[in-house]
N, C-alpha and C positions, 0 to 999 in steps of 0.2 A: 844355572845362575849367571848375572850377567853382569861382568866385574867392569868394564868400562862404560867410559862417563858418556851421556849421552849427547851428543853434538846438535845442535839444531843447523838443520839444511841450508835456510834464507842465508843466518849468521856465515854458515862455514863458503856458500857459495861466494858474499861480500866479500870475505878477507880474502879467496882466491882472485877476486876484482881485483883489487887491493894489489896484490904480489901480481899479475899480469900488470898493472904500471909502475912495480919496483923493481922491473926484469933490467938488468946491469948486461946481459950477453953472456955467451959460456956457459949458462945453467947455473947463473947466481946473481941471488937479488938482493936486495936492499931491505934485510927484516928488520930493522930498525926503523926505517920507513913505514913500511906494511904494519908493523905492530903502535905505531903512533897513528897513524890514521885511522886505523880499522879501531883503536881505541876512543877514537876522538866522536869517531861517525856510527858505531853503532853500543856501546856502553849503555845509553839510557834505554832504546831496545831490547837488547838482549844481556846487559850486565857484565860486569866485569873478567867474571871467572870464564864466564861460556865465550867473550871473545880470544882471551887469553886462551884457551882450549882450542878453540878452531885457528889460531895461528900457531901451536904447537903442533897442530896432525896435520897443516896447508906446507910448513916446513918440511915436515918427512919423515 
């Protein structure tokens, strides 16, 4: 049985776009950023919960 949520690829690749131009240095980014854009640019796409999803598992 398969207890986690399924991510869509296209979505989850985008928000790692996304966070590769909120890169700060040191191994820390800008989620605040990354989850404002990747909200802004992919929402009507892929919906609200599934971007909100692929920047929870793109964080770590």
């Amino acid at each position: 049985m398969i207890t986690e949520d399924l991510i869509v690829r296209e979505c989850f690749e985008a928000v790692e776009a996304f966070a590769e131009c909120a890169y700060l240095g040191r191994g820390r980014f800008d989620w605040t950023k990354v989850q404002k854009d990747a909200h802004e640019a992919l929402d009507n796409q892929f919906g609200e919960a599934q971007v909100a999803l692929c920047v929870e598992r793109c964080k770590g």
